[in-house]
C-alpha positions as CSV (number, residue, x, y, z in Angstrom):
1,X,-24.7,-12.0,13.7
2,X,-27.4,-13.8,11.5
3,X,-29.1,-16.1,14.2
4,X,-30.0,-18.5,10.4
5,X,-28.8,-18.7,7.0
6,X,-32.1,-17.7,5.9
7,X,-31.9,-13.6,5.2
8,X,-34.5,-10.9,4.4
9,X,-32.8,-7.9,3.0
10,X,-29.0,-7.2,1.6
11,X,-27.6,-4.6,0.5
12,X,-25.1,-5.0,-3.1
13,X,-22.8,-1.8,-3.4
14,X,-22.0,-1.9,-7.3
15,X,-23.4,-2.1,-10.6
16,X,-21.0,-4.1,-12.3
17,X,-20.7,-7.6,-13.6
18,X,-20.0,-9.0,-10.5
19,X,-22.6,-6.9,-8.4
20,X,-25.4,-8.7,-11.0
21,X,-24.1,-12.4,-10.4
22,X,-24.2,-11.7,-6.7
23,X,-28.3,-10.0,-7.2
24,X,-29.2,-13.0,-9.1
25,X,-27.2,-15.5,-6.6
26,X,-29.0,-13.9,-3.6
27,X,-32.7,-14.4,-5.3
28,X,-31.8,-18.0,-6.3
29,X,-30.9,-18.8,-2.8
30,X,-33.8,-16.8,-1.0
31,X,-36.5,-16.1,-3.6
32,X,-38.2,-13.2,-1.2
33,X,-35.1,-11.6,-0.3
34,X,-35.2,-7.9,-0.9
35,X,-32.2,-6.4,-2.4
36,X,-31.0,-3.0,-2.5
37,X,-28.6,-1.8,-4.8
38,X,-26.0,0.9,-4.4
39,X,-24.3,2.3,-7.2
40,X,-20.5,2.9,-6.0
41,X,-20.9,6.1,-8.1
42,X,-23.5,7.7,-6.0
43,X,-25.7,7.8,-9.3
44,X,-27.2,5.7,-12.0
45,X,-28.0,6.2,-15.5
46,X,-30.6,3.1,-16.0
47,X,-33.5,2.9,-13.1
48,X,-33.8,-0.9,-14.4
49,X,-31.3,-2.9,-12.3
50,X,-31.9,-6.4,-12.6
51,X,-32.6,-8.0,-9.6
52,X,-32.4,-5.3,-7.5
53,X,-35.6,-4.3,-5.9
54,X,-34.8,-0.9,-4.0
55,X,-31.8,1.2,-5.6
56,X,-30.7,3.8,-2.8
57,X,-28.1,6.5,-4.0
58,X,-25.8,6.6,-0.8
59,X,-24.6,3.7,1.0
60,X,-25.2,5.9,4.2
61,X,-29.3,5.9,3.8
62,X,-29.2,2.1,2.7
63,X,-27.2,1.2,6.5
64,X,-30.7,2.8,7.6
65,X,-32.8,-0.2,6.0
66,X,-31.6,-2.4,8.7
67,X,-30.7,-5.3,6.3
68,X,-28.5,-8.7,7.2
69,X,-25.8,-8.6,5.1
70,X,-24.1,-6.6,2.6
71,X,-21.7,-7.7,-0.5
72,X,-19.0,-4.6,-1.4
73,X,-18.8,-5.1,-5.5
74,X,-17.7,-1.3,-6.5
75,X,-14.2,-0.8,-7.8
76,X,-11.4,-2.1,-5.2
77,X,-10.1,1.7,-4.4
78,X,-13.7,2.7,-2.6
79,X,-13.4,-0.7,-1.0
80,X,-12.0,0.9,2.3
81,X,-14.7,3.7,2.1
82,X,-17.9,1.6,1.9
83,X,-16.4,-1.7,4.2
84,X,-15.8,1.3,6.6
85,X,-19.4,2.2,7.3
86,X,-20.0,-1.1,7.0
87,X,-18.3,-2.7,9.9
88,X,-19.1,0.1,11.9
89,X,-22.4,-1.0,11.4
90,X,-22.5,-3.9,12.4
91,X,-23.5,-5.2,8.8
92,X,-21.3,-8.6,8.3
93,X,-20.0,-8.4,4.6
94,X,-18.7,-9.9,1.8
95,X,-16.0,-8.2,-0.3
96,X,-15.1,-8.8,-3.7
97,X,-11.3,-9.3,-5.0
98,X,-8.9,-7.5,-4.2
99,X,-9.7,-6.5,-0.9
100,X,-8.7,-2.7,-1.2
101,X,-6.0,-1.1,-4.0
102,X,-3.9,-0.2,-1.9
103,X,-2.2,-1.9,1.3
104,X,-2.3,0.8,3.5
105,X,-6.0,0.6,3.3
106,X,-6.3,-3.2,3.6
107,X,-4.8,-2.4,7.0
108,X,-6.8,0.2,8.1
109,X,-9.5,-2.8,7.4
110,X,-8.3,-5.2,9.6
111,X,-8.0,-2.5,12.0
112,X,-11.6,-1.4,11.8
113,X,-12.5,-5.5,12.1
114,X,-10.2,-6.0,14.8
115,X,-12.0,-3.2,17.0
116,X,-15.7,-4.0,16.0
117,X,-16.0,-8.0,15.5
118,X,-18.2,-7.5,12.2
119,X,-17.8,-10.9,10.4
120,X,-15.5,-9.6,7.0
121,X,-14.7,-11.9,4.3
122,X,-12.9,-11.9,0.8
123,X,-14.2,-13.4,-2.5
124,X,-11.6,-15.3,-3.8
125,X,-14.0,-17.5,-5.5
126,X,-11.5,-19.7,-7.2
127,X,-10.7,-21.9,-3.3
128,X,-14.1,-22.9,-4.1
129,X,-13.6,-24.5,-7.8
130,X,-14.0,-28.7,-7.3
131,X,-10.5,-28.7,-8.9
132,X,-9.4,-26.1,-6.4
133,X,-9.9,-28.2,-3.0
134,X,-8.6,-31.2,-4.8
135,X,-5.5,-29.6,-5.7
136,X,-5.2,-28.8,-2.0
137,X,-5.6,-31.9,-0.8
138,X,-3.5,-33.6,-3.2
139,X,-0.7,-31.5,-1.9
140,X,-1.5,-31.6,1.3
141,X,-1.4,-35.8,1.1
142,X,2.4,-35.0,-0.5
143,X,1.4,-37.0,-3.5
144,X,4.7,-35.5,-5.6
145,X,7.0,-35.5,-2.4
146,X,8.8,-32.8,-2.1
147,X,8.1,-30.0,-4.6
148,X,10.8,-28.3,-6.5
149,X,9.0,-25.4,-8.9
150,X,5.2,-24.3,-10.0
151,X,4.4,-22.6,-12.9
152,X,1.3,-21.0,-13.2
153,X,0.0,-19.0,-16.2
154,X,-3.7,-17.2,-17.0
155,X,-4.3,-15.2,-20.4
156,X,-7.8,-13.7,-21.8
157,X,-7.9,-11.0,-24.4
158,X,-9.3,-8.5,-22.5
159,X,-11.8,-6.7,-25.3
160,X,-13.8,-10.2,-25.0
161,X,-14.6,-9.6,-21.3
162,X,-17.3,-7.7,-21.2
163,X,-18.7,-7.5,-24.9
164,X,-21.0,-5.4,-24.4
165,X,-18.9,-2.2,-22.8
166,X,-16.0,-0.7,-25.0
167,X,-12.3,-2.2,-22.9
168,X,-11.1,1.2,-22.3
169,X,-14.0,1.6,-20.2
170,X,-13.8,-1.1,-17.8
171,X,-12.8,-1.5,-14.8
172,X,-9.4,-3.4,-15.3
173,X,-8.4,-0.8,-17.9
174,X,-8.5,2.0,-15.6
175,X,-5.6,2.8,-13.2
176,X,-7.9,5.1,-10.8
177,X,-10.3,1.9,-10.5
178,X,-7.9,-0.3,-9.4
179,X,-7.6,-2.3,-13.3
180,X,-4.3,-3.6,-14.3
181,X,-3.4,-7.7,-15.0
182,X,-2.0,-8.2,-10.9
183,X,-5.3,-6.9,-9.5
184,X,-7.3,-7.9,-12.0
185,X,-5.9,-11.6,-12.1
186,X,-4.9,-11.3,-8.4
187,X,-6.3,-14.7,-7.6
188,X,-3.5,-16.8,-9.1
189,X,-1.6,-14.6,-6.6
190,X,-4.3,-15.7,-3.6
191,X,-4.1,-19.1,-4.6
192,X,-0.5,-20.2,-4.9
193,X,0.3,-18.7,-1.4
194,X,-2.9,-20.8,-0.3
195,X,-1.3,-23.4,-1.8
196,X,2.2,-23.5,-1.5
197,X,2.8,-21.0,1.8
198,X,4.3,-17.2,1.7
199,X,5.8,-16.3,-1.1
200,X,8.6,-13.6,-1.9
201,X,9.5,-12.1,-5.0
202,X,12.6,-12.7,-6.8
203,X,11.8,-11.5,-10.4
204,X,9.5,-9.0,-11.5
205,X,8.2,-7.1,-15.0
206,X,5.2,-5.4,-15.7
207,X,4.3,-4.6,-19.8
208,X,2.2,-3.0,-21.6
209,X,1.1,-3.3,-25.4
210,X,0.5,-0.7,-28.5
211,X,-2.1,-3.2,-29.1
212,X,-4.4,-2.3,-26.6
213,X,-2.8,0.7,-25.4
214,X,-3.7,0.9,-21.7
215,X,-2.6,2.9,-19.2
216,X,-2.3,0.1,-16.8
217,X,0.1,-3.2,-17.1
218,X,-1.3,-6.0,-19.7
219,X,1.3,-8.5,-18.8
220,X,3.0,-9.5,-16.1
221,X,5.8,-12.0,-15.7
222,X,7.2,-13.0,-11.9
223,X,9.6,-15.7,-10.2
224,X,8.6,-16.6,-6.4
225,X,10.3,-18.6,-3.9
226,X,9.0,-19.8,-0.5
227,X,10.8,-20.4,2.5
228,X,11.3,-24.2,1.8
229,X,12.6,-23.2,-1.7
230,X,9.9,-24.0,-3.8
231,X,10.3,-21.8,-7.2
232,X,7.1,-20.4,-8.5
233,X,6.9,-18.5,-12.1
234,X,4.0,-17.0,-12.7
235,X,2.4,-15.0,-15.7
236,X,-0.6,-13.0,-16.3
237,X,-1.9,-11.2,-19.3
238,X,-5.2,-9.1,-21.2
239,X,-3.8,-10.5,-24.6
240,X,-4.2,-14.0,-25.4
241,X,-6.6,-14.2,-27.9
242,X,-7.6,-18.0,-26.6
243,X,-8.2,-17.8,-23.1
244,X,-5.6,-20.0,-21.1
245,X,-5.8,-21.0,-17.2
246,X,-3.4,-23.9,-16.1
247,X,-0.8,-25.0,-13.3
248,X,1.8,-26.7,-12.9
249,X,3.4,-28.9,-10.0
250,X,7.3,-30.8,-10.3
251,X,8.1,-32.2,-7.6
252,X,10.1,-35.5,-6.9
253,X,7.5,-38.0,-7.6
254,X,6.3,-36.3,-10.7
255,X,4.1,-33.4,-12.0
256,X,0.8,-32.2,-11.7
257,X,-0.9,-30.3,-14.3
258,X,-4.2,-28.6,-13.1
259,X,-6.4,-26.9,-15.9
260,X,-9.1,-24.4,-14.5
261,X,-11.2,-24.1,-17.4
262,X,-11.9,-27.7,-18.1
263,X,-11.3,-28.3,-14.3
264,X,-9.2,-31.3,-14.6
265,X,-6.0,-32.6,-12.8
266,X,-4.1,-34.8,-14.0
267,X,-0.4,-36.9,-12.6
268,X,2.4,-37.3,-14.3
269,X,4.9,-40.1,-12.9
270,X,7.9,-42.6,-14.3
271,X,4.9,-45.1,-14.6
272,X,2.2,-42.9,-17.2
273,X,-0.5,-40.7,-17.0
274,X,-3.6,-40.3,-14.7
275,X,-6.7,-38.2,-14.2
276,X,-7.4,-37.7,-11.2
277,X,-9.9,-35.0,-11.2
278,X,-12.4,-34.3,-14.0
279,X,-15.5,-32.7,-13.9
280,X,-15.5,-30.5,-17.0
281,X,-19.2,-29.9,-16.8
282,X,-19.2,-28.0,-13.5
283,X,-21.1,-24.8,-13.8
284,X,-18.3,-21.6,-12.5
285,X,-21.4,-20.3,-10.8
286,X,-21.6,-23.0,-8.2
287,X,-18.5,-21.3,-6.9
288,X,-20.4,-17.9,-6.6
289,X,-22.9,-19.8,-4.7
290,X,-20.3,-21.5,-2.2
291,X,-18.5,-18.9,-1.6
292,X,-21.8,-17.1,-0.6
293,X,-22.9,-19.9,1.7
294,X,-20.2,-19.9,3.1
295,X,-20.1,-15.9,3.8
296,X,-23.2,-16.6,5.5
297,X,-22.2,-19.5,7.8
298,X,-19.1,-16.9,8.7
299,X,-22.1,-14.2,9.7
300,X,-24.0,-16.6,11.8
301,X,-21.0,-17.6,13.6
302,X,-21.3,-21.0,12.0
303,X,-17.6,-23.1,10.8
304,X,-16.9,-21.8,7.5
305,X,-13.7,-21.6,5.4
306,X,-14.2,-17.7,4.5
307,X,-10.8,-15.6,3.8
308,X,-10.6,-12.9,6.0
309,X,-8.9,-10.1,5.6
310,X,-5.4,-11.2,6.6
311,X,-5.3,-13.7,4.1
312,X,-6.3,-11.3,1.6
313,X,-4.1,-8.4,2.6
314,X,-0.8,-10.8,2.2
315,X,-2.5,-11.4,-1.2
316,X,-2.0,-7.4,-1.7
317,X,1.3,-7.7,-0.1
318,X,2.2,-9.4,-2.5
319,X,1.4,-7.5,-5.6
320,X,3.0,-4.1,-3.7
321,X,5.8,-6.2,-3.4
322,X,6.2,-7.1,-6.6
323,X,5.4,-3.7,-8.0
324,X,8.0,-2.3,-6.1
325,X,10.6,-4.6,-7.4
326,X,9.4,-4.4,-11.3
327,X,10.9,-3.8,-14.3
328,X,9.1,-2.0,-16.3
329,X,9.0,-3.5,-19.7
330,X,9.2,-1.6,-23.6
331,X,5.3,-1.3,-24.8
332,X,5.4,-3.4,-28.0
C-alpha cells in the first residue's frame, strides 16, 4: 500500500479517451508524477501521447518500473488479462467501467483479489456527481416514503461521441471490445442498484437500428423489480440526437426528478414544486478527480467509498441477466 497520497510513477494501460482524462488528471494532481502509458494493443501508431511521459509496449516490462499505482483503461474484454498481472503484483489499481465483459472473468477477479489483498476498485464515476450523493441521501432520509416505481432513461447519438474517430470504429460499436448500449451505459445499471438495492429482471429487449447499423444493440428497454417491490424501467440508447440523462422517483409522498446533465433535483409533492439540488455549473471532471482521490485513499489503506469488485460484478450480473432474458427486437 501507498504509505501517502502523494505518488511518483503510474502506470495507464489504454490509449483511449478515458486513458487521456486519467494522464491529464494524474499531472493536475501531482505535477512531477511520471506516467507511463501502455497501449492495450501492444503497439502504437502515434509516439506523441499526451501526457504520458514513458510509453512501454507490454504491460509486463512496465510492472518492472516499480510504480504506485496503475489505472486499467483498455477495452473491458482485456480487463481480466491486464488486472491479472496487476494484482499479482502487488500494484493497487483502478479499473474503468465495466469491470470485465464477461462475468465469468469478473469472478476470476475477485478471486485473484481475494488471494492477494491488492487494493481493486471500479470507476463508476457517476456515485461521485454532487447530484449523485444527494440523491442518495434524499432516499436514504425516506423523503417520498415508501417508493412505488423509477424510471430512468439516458440517450446520446453515438456518431457525436468521439468526433474525431469514425463511430464504427469505436469502442462501443464493436462487439469484440465489449461496445453495445448495456456496457456502454452500464452505469445507470451501477447506480439504481446503488440506489434502490438488487434488482431482477422482469422485461427485457435489446435493438438495433438500419440507421447506424451496428453489430452491437443501440437500444435497450428493461422493467426491474427489487425485493421490496419497487418497479424500475429503464432505457438506454446510441440514437437520440439531443443527449438526454434523467430519473425519476414516485413514491407516496411525491416524485423526484433528477437531471444528470444540468445536475439538478428537484420534489414534486400535493403542496408544489422544489429544487432541492442545483449546481448546473459543476465541471463533470471533478468527478474524474474524486473518484481518483478516492482510489488512492483505498491504496493507502485510508476510508474511502471505492467500488470494489463485488459491487461491480452484480453490476455485470445484471446485464448477463438481462441479456439472457431479451428479446431481441426488428432492426428498424
Amino acid at each position: 500500500m501507498i504509505a501517502t497520497r502523494k505518488i511518483t510513477k503510474v502506470i495507464v494501460i489504454g490509449l483511449g479517451n478515458i486513458a487521456l482524462r486519467h494522464r491529464r488528471n494524474l499531472k493536475l494532481l501531482f505535477p512531477e508524477v511520471l506516467i507511463i502509458a501502455v497501449p492495450a494493443s501492444g503497439r502504437v501508431s502515434n509516439q506523441n501521447i499526451e501526457f504520458a511521459d514513458q510509453i512501454i509496449l507490454t504491460l509486463e516490462e512496465a510492472i518492472k518500473e516499480k510504480v504506485d499505482i496503475a489505472i486499467v483503461a483498455s477495452p473491458a474484454p482485456f480487463h481480466l488479462i491486464h488486472a491479472k498481472l496487476l494484482l499479482l503484483a502487488g500494484i493497487p489499481s483502478l479499473l474503468e467501467k465495466p469491470v470485465t465483459s464477461h462475468l465469468q472473468d469478473a469472478q476470476e477477479l475477485i478471486r485473484i483479489h481475494n488471494e492477494t489483498g491488492t487494493p481493486t476498485a471500479v470507476g463508476y464515476c457517476l456515485r461521485y456527481m454532487p447530484s449523485s450523493i444527494k440523491m442518495k441521501e434524499l432516499l436514504e432520509q425516506g423523503i417520498l416514503g415508501n417508493i412505488y416505481n423509477a424510471f430512468v432513461s439516458i440517450g446520446q447519438y453515438l456518431p457525436d461521441w468521439r468526433p474525431s474517430k469514425a463511430y464504427q470504429d469505436s469502442v462501443s460499436a464493436k462487439k469484440s471490445l465489449g461496445g453495445g448500449a448495456l456496457l456502454e451505459l452500464s452505469h445507470e445499471i451501477d447506480y439504481i442498484q446503488w440506489l434502490l438495492g438488487v434488482m431482477e429482471v422482469q422485461y427485457a429487449q435489446l435493438r438495433s437500428s438500419s440507421e447506424l447499423n451496428l453489430e452491437v444493440e443501440e437500444l435497450v428497454d428493461v422493467v426491474l423489480a427489487s425485493d421490496t417491490g419497487i418497479v424500475c424501467t429503464i432505457h438506454l440508447d446510441f440514437l437520440q440526437k439531443k443527449a438526454n440523462r434523467e430519473c425519476s422517483f414516485i413514491g407516496e409522498k411525491g416524485r423526484l426528478d433528477w437531471d444528470l446533465l444540468s445536475n439538478t433535483i428537484m420534489l414534486h409533492t400535493g403542496e408544489g414544486s422544489e429544487v432541492l439540488f442545483s449546481e448546473a455549473d459543476w465541471d463533470s471532471n471533478q468527478m474524474y478527480l474524486a473518484l481518483l482521490t478516492d482510489f488512492l485513499d483505498l491504496a493507502a489503506g485510508r476510508k474511502n467509498s471505492s467500488i470494489d469488485l463485488e459491487q461491480a460484478t452484480k453490476t455485470l450480473e445484471l446485464i448477463e441477466n438481462i441479456k439472457s432474458c431479451a428479446i431481441e427486437g426488428v432492426k428498424q
